[in-house]
C-alpha positions as CSV (number, residue, x, y, z in Angstrom):
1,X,2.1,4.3,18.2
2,X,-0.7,6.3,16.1
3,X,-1.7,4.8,12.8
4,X,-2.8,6.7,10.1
5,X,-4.5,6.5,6.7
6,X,-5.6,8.9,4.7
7,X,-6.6,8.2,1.0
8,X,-9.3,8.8,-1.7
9,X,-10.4,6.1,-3.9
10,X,-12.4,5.4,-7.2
11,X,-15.5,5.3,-4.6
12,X,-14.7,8.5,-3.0
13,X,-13.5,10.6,-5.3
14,X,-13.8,10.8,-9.9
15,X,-10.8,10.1,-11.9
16,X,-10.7,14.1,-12.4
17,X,-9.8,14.4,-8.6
18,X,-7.8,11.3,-8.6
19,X,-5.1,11.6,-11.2
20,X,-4.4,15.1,-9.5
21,X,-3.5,13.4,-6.4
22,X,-1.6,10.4,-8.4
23,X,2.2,10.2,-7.6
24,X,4.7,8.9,-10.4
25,X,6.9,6.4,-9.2
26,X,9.5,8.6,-9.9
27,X,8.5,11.2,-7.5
28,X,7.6,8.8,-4.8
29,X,11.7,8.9,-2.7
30,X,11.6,12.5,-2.3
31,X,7.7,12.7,-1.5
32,X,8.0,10.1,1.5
33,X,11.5,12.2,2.5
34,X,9.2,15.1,2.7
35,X,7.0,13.7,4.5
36,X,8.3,11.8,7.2
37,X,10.5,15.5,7.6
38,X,7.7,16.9,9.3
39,X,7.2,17.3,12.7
40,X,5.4,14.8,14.2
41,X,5.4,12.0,11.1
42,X,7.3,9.5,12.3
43,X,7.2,6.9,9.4
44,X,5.7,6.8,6.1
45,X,4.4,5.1,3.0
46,X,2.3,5.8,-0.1
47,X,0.5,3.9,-2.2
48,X,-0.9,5.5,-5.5
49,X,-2.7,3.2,-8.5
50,X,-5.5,4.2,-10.8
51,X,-8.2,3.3,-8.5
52,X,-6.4,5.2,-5.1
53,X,-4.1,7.1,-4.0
54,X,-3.2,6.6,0.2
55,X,-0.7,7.6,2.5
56,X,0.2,5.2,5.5
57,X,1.9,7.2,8.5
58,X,3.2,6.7,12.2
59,X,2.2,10.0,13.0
60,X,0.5,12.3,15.9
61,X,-1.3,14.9,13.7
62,X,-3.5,13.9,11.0
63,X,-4.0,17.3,9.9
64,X,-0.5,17.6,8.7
65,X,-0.7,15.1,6.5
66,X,-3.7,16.4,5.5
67,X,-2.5,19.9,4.6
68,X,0.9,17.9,3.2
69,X,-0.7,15.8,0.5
70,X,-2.4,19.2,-0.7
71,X,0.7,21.4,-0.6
72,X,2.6,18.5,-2.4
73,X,0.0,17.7,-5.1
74,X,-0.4,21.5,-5.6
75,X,-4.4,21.8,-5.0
76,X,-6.6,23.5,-2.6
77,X,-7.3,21.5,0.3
78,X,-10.9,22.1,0.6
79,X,-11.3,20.9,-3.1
80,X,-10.5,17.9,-2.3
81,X,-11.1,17.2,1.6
82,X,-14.9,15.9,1.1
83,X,-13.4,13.1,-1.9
84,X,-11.2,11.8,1.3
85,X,-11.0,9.3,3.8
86,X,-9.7,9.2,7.6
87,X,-8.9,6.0,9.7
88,X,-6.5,5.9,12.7
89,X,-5.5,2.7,14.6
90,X,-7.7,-0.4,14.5
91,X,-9.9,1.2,12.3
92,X,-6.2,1.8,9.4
93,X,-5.1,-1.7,10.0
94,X,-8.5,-3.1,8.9
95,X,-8.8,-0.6,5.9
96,X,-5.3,-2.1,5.1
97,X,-6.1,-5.3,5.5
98,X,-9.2,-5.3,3.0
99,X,-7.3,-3.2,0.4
100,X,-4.4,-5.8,0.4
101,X,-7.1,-8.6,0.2
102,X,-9.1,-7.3,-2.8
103,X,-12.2,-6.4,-0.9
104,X,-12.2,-2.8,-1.5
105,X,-11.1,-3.0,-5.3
106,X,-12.9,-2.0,-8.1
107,X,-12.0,-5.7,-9.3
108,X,-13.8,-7.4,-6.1
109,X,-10.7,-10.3,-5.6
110,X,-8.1,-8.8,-8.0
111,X,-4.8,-9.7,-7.2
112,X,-2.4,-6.6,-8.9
113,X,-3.0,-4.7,-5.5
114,X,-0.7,-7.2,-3.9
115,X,2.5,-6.6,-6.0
116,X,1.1,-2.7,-6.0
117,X,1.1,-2.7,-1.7
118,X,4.6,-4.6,-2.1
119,X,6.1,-1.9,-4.0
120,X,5.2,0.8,-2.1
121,X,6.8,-1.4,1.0
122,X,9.6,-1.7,-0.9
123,X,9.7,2.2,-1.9
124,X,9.4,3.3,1.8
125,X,11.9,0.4,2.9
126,X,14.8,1.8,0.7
127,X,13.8,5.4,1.4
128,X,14.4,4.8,4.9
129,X,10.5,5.6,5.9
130,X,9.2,2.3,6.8
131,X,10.0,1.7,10.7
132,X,8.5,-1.0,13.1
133,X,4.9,0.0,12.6
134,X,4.0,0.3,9.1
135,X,6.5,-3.2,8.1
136,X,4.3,-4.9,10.9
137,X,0.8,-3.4,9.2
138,X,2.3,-4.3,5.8
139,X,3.6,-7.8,6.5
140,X,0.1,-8.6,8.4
141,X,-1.6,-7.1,5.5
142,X,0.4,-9.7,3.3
143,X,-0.6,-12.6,5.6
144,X,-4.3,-11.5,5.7
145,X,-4.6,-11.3,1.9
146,X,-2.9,-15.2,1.5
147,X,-5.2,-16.3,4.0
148,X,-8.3,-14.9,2.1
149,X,-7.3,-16.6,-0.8
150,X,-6.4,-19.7,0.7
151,X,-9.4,-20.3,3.0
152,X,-12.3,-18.4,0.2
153,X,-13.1,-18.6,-3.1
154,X,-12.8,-14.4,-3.6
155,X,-11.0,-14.4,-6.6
156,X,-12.9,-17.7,-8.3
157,X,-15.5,-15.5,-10.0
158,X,-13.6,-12.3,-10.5
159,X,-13.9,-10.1,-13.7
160,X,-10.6,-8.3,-14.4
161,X,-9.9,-4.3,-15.9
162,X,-8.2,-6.3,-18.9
163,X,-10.9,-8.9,-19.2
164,X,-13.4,-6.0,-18.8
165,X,-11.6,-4.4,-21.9
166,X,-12.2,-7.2,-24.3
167,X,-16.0,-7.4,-23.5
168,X,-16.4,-3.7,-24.1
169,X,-14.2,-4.1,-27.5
170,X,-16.3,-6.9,-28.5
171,X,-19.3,-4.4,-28.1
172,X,-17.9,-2.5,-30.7
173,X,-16.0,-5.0,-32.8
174,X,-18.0,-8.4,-34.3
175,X,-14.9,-10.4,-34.1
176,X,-11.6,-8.9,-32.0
177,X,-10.0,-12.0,-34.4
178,X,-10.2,-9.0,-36.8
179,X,-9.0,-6.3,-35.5
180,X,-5.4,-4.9,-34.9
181,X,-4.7,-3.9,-31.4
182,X,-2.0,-1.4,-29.9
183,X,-0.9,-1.1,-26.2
184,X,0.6,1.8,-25.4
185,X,3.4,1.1,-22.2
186,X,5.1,-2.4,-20.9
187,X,3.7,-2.7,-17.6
188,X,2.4,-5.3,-15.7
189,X,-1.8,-3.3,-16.8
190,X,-0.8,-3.8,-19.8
191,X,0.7,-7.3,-19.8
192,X,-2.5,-8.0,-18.4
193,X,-4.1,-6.4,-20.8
194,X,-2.3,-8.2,-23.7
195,X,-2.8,-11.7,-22.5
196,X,-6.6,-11.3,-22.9
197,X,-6.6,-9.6,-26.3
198,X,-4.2,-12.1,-27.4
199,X,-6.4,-15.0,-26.4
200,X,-9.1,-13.5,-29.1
201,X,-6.1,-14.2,-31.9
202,X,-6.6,-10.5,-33.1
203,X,-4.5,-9.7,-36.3
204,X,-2.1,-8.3,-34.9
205,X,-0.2,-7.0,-31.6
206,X,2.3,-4.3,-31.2
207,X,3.2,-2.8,-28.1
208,X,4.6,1.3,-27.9
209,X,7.2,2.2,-25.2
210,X,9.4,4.9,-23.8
211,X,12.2,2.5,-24.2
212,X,12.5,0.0,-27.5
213,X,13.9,-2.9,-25.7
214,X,11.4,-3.2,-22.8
215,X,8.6,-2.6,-25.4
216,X,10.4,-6.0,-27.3
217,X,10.6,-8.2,-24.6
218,X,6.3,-8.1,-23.9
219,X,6.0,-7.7,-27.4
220,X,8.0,-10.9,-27.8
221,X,5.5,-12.8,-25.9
222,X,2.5,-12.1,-28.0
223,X,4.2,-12.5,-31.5
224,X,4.0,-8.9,-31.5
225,X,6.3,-5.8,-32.8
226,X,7.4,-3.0,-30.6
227,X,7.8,0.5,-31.3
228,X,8.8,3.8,-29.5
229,X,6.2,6.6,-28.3
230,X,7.4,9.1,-31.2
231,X,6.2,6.9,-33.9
232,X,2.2,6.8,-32.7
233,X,1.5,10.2,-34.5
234,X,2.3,8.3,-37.8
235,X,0.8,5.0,-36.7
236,X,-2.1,5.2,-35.0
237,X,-4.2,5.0,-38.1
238,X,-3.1,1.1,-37.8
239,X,-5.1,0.1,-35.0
240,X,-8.7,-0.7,-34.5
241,X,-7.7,-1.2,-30.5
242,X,-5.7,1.2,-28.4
243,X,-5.0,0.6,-24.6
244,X,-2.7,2.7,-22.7
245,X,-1.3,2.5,-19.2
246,X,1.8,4.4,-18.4
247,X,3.2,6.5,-16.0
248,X,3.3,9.8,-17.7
249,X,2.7,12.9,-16.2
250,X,0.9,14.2,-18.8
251,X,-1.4,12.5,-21.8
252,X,0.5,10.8,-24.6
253,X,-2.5,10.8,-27.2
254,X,-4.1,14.1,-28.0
255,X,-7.1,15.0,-30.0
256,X,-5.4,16.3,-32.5
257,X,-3.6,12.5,-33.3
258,X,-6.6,10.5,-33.1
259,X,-8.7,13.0,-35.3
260,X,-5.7,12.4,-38.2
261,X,-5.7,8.6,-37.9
262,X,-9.7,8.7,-38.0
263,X,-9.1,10.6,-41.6
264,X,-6.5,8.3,-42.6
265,X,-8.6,5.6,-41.7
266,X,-11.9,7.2,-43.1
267,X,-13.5,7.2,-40.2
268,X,-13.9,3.1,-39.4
269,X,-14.1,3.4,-35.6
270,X,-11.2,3.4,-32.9
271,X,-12.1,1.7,-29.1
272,X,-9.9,3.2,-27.2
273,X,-9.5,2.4,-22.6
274,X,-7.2,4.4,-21.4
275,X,-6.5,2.6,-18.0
276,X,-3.9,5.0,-16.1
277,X,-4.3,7.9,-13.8
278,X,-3.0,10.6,-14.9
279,X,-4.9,9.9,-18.2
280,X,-3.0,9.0,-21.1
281,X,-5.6,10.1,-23.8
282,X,-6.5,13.8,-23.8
283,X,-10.3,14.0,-22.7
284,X,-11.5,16.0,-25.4
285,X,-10.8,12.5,-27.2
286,X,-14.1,11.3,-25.9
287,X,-16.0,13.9,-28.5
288,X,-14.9,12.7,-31.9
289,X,-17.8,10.5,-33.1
290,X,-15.7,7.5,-34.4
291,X,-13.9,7.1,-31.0
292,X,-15.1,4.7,-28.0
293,X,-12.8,6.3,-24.9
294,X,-13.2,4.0,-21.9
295,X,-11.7,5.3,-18.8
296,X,-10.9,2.9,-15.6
297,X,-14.5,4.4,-14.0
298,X,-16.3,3.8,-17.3
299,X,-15.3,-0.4,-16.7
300,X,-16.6,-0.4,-13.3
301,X,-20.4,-1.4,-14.1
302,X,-18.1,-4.1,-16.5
303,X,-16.1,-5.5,-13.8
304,X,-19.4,-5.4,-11.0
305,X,-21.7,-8.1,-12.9
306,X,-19.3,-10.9,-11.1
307,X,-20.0,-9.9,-7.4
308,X,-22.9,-11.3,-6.8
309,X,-21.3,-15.0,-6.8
310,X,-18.6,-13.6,-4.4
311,X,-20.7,-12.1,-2.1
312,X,-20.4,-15.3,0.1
313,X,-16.7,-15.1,-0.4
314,X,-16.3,-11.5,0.8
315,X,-18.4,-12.6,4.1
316,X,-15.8,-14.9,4.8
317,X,-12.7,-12.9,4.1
318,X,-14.1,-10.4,6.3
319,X,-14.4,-12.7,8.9
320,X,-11.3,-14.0,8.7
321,X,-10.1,-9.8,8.6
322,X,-11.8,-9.2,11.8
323,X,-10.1,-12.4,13.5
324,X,-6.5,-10.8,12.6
325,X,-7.4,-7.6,13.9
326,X,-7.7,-9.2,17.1
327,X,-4.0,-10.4,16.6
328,X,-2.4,-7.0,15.1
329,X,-3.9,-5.2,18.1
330,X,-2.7,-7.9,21.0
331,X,0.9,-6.6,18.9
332,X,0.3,-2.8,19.1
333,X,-0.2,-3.5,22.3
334,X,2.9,-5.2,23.2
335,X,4.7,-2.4,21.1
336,X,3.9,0.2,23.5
337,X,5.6,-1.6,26.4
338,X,8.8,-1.6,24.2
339,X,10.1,1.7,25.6
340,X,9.4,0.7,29.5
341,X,10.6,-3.0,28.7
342,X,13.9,-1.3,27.2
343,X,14.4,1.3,30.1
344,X,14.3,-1.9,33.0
345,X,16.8,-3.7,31.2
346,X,19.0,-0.6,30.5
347,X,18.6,0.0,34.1
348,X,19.3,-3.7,35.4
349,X,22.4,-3.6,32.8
350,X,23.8,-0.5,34.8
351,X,23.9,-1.8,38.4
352,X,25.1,-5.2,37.0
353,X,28.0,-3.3,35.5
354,X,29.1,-1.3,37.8
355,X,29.1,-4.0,40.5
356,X,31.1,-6.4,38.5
357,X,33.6,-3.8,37.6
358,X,33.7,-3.1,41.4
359,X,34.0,-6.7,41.8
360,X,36.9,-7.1,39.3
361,X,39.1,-4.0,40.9
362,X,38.8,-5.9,44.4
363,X,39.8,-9.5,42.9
364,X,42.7,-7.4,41.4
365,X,43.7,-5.9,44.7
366,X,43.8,-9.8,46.5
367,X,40.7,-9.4,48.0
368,X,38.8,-13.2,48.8
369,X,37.2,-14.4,46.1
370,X,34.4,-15.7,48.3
371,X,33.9,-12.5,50.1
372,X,34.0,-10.4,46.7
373,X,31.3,-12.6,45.4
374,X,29.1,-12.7,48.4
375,X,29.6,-8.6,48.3
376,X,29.0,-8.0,44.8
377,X,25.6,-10.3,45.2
378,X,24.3,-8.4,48.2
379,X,25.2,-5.2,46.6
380,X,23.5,-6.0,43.5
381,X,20.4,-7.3,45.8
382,X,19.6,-4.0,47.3
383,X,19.8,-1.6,44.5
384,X,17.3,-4.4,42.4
385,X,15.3,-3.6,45.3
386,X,15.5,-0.1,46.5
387,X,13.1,1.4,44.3
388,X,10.2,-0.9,44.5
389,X,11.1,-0.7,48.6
390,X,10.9,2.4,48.5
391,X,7.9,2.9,46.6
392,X,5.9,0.6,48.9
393,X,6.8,2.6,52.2
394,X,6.1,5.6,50.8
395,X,2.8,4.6,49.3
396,X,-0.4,7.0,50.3
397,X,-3.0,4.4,52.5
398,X,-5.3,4.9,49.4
399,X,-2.3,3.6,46.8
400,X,-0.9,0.7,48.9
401,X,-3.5,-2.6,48.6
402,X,-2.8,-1.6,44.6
403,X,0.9,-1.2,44.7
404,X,1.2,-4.3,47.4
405,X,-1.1,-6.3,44.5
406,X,1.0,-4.9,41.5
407,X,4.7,-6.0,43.1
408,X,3.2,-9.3,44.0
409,X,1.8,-10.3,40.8
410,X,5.3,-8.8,39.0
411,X,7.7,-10.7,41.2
412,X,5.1,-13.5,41.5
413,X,5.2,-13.6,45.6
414,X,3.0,-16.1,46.6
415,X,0.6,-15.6,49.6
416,X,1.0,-17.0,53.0
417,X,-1.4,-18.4,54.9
């Protein structure tokens, strides 16, 4: 049972590379369909946030997968092979393990990667990808991560993307009391996102969705007002704050929109984050002199100042990582025997059936009971036995002190002195 992941992250690879190699959720059934269709993939599950994007496989070739996720995503594979990462076996159940536990966040301890790793299980589960492997990596990953959290203090000291937001806005802002702030989407980023602005009382909240009723029921929350996507062009000049995280595939907010509000707003600055992958907020957004773009990169030196007081944390969660490892590979183990284990029974289950029904045809023709019993047992003793019997007599002189040894220990004959 080969385990495979292969991924780029915010470390490995720039937000450029990244949000090429983001999947919507939307595309994510047919994408693991495709991909467990290949030769070779036996199961299959992919996780894709703003900070990674990895695929989690039961699969012989890695190169497959490799040339896959390229073919898929539409880009060259050797543009993006050096941004990636490889692990296989041990080595793909500890990188799960760390991801699921916050240690390989950009947010050292963050907790949204959780509910992120559980919807992907979920996605693979009702596509029909997950099998025995990945649900036992993913449920061990689960475990591991409450155990970290229980037994360290990882997340005690942890500086969030939304908390992050509002120290770079008050960078730009005096007060964020004054400002009015506008969050583009109704996830759970942005919900995030919304409970630390509204905790600075800013002026005033409203929240711009795909759908009007979703956008109410956050916006409800915060004493806010929602509105659809289509009405940004002609409100954007509103809003001293703008966060966006959505699923588009392409950017909401173009230059062109943010240059108009600027001169309807005579240039008093806009800080803008955009926080999803693929960007929300055209790039070229970043030139006009009255914005402040932030990106989920441009955070990171934000979010890091915290990790030195967890740096005694993430010692112990990796300890307690490397103890489950020890568990999840005493299970692969037991995993591979599952075939063999199935195959003796199957066999057992044969030669008990046939001499029952033998039995039951002589009972029916008046035979003894006794005698019927007595044959069906002796029957049923010597084909339990023929194979290992014969095995042992035909044993080369070299093979027999192992085989003797082996059938001893399995049938537990004790020695005679």
């Amino acid at each position: 049972m080969n385990l495979l992941v292969l991924g780029l992250n915010y470390q490995t690879a720039p937000l450029a590379v990244r949000e090429r190699l983001a999947f919507n959720p939307d595309e994510l059934p047919s994408a693991l369909a495709d991909l467990v269709a290949l030769k070779g993939v036996f199961e299959a599950a992919i996780v894709s946030t703003c900070n990674r994007t990895e695929l989690y496989c039961h699969a012989r070739d890695i190169e497959q997968v490799m040339y896959w996720l390229a073919d898929n995503r539409n880009q060259d594979l050797g543009s993006i092979t050096s941004h990636m990462y490889i692990y296989e076996g041990e080595a793909a159940a500890r990188h799960a393990y760390r991801v699921v536990s916050g240690l390989d966040s950009m947010v050292v301890g963050e907790t949204q990667i959780v509910g992120q790793f559980k919807d992907a299980e979920r996605l693979a589960r009702d596509a029909g990808t997950l099998g025995t492997l990945l649900n036992g990596v993913f449920q061990r990953a689960f475990s591991v991560a409450k155990e970290v959290r229980t037994r360290t203090q990882i997340g005690a000291s942890s500086v969030s993307m939304a908390a992050a937001a509002v120290r770079l806005a008050e960078r730009i802002f005096p007060s964020i009391s004054d400002c009015k702030v506008l969050f583009i989407g109704a996830g759970e980023m942005i919900a995030l996102c919304a409970t630390h602005f509204a905790a600075q009382n800013p002026k005033k909240i409203a929240i711009a969705n795909r759908t009007l009723e979703r956008g109410q029921v956050l916006a409800q929350q915060f004493n806010g007002e929602a509105m659809l996507l289509a009405d940004l062009p002609a409100r954007m000049a509103e809003f001293d704050v703008v966060v966006t995280s959505t699923a588009a595939s392409l950017p909401i907010v173009g230059k062109g929109m943010v240059e108009r509000a600027l001169k309807a707003r005579r240039h008093r600055p806009i800080f803008m984050v955009d926080l999803a992958v693929p960007r929300d907020i055209e790039s070229e957004v970043a030139d006009l002199s009255d914005v402040y773009l932030f990106t989920v990169d441009d955070l990171a030196e934000v979010v890091r100042q915290g990790m030195a007081s967890r740096s005694l944390a993430v010692e112990s969660a990796e300890a307690i990582i490397s103890e489950r490892l020890s568990d999840f590979n005493t299970w692969l183990a037991s995993r591979a025997l599952v075939p063999t284990i199935r195959d003796l029974r199957d066999h057992s289950e044969r030669i008990t059936r046939t001499e029952v029904a033998k039995a039951q045809k002589r009972l029916a023709a008046g035979a003894d009971p006794s005698s019927v019993i007595e044959q069906m047992a002796q029957q049923m003793n010597n084909k339990f036995l023929h194979t290992p019997l014969a095995a042992l007599n035909s044993a080369a002189p070299d093979e027999q002190e192992a085989l003797v040894n082996l059938v001893r220990r399995l049938y537990r004959l004790q020695d005679i002195d």
